[in-house]
N, CA, C and O atoms as CSV, one atom per row, in Angstrom:
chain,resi,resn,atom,element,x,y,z
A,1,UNK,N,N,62.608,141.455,56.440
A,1,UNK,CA,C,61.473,141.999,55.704
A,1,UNK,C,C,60.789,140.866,54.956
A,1,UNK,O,O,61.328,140.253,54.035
A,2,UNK,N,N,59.797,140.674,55.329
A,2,UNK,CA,C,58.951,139.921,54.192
A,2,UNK,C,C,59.137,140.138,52.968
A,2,UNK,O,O,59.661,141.154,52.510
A,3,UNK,N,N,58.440,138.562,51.919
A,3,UNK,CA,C,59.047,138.511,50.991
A,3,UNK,C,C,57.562,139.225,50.487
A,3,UNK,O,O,56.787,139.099,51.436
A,4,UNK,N,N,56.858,139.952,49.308
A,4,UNK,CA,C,55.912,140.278,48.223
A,4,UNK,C,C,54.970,138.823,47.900
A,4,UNK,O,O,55.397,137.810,47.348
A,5,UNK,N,N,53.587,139.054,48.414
A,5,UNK,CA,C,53.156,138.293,47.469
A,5,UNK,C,C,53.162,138.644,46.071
A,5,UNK,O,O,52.513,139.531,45.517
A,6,UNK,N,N,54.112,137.701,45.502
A,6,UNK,CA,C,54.541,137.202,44.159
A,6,UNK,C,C,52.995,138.224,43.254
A,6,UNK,O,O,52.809,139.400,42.939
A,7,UNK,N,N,52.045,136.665,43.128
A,7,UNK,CA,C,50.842,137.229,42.550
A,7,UNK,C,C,50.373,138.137,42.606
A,7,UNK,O,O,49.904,138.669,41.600
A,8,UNK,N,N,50.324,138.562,43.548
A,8,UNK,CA,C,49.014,139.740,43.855
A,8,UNK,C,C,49.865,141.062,44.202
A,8,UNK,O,O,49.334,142.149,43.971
A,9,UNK,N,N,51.201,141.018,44.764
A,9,UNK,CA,C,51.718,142.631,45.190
A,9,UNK,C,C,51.069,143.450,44.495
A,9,UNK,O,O,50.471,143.224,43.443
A,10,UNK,N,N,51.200,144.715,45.233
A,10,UNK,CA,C,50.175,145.915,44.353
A,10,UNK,C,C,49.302,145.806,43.885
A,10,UNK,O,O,48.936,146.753,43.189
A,11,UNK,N,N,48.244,144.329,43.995
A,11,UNK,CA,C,47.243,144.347,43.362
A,11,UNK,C,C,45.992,145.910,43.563
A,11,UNK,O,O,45.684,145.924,44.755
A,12,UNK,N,N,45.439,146.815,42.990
A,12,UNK,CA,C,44.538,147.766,43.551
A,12,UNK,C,C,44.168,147.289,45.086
A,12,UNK,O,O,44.718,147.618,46.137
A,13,UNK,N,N,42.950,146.320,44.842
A,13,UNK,CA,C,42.469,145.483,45.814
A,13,UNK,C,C,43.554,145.486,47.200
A,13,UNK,O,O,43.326,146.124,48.228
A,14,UNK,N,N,44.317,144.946,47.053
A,14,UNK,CA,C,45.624,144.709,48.251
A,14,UNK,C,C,45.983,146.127,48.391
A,14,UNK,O,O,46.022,146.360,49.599
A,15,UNK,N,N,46.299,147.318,47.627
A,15,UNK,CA,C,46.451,148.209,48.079
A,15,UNK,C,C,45.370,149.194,48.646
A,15,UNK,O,O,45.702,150.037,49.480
A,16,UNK,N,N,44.198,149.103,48.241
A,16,UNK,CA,C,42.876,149.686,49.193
A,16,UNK,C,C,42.534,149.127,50.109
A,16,UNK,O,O,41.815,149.835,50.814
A,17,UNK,N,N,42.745,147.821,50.614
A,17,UNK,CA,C,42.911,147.243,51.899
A,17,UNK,C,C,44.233,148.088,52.407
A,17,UNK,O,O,43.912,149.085,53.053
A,18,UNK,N,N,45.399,147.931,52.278
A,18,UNK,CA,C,46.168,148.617,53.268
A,18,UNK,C,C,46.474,149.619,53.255
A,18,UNK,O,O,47.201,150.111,54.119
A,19,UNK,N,N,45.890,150.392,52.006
A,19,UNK,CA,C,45.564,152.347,52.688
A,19,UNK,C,C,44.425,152.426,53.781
A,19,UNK,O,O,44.398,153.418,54.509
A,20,UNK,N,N,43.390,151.328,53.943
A,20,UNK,CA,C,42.345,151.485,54.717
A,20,UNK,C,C,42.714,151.134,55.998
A,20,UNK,O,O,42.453,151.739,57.038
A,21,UNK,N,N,43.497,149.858,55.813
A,21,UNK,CA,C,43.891,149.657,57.182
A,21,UNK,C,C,44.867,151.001,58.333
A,21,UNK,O,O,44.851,151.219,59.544
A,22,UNK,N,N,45.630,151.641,57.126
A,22,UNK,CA,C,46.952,152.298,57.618
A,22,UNK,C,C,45.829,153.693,58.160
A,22,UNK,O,O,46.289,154.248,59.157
A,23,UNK,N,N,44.575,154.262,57.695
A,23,UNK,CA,C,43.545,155.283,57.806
A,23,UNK,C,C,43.139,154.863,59.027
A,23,UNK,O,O,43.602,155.576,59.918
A,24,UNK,N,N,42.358,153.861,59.463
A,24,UNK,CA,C,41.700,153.252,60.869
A,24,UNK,C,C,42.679,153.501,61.486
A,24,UNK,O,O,42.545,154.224,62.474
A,25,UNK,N,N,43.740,153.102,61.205
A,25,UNK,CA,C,45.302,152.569,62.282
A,25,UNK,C,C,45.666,154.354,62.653
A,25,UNK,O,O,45.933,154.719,63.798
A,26,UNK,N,N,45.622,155.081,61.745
A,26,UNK,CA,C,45.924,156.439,62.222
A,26,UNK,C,C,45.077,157.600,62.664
A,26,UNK,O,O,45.552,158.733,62.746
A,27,UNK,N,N,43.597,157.275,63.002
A,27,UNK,CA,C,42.528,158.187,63.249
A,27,UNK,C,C,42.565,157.309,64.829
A,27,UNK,O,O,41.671,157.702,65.580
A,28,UNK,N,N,43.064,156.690,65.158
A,28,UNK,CA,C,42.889,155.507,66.325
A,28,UNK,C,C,43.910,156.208,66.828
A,28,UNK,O,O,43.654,156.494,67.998
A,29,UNK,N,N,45.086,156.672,66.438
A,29,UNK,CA,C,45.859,157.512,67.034
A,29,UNK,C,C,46.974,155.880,67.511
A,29,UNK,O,O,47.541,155.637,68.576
A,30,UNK,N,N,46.916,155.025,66.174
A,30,UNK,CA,C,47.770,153.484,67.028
A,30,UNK,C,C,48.973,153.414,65.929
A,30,UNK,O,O,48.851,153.289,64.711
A,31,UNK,N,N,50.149,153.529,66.685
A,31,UNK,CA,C,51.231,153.208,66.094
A,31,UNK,C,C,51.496,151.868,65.228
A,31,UNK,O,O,51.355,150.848,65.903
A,32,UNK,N,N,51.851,151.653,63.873
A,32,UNK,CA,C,51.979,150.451,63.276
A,32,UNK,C,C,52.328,149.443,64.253
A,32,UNK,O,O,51.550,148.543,64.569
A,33,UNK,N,N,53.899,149.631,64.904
A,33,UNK,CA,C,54.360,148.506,65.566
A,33,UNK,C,C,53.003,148.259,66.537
A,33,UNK,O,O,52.826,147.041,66.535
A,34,UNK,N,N,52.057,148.856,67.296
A,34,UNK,CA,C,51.684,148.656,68.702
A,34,UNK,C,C,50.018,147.825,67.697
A,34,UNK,O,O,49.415,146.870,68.185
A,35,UNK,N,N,49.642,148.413,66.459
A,35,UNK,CA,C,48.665,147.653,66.051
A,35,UNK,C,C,49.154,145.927,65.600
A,35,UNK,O,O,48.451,144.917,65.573
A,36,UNK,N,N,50.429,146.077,65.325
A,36,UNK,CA,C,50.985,144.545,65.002
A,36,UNK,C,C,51.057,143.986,65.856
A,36,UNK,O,O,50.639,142.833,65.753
A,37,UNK,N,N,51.645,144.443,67.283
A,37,UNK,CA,C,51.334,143.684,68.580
A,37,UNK,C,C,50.088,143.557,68.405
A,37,UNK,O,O,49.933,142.676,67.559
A,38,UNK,N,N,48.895,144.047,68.822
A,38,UNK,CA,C,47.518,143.910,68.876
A,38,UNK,C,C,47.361,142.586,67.987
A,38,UNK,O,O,47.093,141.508,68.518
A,39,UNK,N,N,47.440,142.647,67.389
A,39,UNK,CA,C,47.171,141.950,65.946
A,39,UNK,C,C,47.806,140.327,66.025
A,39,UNK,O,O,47.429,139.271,65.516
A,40,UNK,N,N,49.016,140.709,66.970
A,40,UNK,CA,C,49.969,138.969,66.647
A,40,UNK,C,C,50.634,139.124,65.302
A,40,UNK,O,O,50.486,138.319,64.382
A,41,UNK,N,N,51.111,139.825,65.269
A,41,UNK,CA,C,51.279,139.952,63.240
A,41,UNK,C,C,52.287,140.779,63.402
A,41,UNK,O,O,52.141,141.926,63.822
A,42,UNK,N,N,53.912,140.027,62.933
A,42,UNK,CA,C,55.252,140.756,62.444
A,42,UNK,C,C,54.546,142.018,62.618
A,42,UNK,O,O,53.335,142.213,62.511
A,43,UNK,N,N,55.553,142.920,62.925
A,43,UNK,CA,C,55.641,144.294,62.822
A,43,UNK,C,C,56.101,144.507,61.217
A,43,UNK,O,O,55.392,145.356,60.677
A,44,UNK,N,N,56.881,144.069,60.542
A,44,UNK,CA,C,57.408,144.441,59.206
A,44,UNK,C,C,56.152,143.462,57.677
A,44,UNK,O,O,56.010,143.642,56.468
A,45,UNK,N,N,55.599,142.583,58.603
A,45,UNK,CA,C,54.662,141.910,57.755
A,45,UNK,C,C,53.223,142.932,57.712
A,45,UNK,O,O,52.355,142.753,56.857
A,46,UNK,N,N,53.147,143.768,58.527
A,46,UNK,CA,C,51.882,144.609,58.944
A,46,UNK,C,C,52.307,145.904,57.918
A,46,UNK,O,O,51.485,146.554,57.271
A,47,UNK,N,N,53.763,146.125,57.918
A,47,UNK,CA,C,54.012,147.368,56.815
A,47,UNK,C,C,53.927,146.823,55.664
A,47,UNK,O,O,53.636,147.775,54.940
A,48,UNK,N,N,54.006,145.710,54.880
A,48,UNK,CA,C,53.823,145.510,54.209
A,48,UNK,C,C,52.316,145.101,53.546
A,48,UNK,O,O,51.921,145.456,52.435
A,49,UNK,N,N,51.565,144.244,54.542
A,49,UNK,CA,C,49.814,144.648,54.156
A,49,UNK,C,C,49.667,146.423,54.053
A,49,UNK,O,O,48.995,146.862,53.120
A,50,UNK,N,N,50.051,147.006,54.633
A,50,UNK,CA,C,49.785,148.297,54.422
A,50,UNK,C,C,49.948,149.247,53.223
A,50,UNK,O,O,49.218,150.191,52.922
A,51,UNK,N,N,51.064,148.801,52.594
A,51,UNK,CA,C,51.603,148.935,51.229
A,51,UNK,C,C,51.131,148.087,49.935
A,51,UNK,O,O,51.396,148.014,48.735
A,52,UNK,N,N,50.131,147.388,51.049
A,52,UNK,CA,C,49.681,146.475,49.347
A,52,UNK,C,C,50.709,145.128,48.858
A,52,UNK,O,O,50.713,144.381,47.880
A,53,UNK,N,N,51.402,145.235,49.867
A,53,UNK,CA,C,52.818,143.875,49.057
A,53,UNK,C,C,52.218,142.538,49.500
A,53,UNK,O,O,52.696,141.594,48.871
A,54,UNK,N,N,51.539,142.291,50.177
A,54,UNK,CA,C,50.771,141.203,50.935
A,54,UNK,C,C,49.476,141.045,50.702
A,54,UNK,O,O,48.648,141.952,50.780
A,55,UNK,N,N,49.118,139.261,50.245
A,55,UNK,CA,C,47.444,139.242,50.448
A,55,UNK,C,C,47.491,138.223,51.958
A,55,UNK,O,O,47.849,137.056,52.113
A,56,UNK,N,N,47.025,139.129,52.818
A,56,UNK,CA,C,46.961,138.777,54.241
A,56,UNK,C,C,45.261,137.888,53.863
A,56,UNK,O,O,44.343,138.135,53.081
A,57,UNK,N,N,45.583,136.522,55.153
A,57,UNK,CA,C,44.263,135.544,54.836
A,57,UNK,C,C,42.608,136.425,55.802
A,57,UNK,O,O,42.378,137.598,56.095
A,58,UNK,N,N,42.027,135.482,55.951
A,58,UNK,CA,C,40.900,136.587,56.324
A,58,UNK,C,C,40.932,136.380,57.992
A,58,UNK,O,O,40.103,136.947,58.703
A,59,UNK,N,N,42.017,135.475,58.561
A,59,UNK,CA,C,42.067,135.287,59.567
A,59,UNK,C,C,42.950,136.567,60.297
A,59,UNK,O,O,42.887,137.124,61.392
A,60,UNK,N,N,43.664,136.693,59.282
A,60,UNK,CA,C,44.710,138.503,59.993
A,60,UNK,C,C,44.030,139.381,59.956
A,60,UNK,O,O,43.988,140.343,60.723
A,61,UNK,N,N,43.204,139.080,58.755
A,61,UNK,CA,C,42.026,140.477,58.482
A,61,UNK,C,C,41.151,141.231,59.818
A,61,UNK,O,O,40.912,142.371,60.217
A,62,UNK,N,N,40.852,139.804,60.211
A,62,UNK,CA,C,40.002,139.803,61.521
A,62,UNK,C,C,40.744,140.199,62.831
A,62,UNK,O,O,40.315,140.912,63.738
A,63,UNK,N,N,41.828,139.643,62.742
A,63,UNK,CA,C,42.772,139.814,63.863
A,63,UNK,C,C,43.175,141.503,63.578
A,63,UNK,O,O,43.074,141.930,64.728
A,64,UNK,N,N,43.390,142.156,63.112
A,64,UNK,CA,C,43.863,143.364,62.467
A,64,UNK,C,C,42.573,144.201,62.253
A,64,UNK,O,O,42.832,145.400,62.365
A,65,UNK,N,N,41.319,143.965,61.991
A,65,UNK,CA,C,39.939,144.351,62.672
A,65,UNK,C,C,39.945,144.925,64.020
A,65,UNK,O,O,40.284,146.047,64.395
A,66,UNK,N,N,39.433,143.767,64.761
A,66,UNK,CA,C,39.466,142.983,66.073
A,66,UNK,C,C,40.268,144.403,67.149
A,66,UNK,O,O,39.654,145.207,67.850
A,67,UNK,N,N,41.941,144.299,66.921
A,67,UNK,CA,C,42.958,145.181,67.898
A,67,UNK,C,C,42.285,146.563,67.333
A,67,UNK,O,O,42.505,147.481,68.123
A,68,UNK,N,N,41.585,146.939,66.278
A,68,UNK,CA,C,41.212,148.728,65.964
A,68,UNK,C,C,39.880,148.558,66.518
A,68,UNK,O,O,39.188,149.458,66.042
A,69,UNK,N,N,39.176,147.809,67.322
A,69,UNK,CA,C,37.610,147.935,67.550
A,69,UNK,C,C,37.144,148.445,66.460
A,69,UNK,O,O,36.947,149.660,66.447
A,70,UNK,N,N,36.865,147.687,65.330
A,70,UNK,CA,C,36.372,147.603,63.763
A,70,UNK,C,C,35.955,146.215,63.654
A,70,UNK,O,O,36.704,145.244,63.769
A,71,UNK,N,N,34.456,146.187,63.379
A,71,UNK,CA,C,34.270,144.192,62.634
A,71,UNK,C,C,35.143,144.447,61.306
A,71,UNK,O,O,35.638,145.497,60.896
A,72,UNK,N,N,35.174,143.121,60.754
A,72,UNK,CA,C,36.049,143.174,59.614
A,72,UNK,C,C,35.138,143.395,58.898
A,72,UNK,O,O,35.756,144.002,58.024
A,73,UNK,N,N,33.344,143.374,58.303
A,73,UNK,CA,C,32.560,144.528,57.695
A,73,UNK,C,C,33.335,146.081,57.264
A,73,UNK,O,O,33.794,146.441,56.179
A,74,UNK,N,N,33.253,146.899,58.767
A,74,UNK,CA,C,34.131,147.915,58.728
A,74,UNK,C,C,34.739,148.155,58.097
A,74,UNK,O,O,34.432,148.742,57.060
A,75,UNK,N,N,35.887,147.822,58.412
A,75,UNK,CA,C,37.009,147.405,57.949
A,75,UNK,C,C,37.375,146.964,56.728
A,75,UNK,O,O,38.575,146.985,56.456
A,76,UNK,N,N,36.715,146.627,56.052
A,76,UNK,CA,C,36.640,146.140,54.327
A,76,UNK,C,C,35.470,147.758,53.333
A,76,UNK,O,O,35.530,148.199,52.185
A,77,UNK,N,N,34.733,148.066,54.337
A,77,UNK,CA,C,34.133,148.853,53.268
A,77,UNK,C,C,34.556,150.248,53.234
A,77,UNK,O,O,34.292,151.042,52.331
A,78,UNK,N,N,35.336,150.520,54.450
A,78,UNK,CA,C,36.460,151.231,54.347
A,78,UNK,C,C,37.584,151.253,53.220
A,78,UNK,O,O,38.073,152.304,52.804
A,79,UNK,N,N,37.961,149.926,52.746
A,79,UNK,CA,C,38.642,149.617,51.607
A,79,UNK,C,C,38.047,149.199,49.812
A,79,UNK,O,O,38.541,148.647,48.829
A,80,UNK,N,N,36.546,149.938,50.219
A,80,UNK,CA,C,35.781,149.976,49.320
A,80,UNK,C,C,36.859,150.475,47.441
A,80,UNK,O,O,37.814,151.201,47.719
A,81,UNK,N,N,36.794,150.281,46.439
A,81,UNK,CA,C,37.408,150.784,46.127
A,81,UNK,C,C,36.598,151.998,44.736
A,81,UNK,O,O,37.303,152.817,44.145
């Protein structure tokens, strides 16, 4: 299991990104593990952006976009907060 970003875990921010992500990921009808494949991105590092324990860079962001056919636009104002 990944370790918490230290700083930021639970930040709001980090957690409205990965309620938004985990919303796309489940109206897509895409299983966590099969969006982390998509993605290139740990399966247990992807539950944890999802939970907010992670500030993922803007390069996963995109990559994690990208596998939901979402620009990362989308995808962020979805996590509007």
């Amino acid at each position: 299991m990944p370790i918490s970003s230290p700083r930021h875990a639970n930040d709001p921010v980090l957690v409205a990104l990965g309620a938004a992500i985990r919303r796309c990921r489940l109206a897509k009808g895409v299983s966590q593990e099969e969006l982390a494949h998509r993605s290139v991105i740990d399966r247990s590092y992807m539950s944890s952006i999802e939970r907010g324990g992670q500030n993922p860079g803007i390069l996963s962001i995109v990559r994690i976009a990208r596998a939901m056919d979402l620009t990362m636009t989308e995808l962020m104002a979805e996590a509007e907060l």
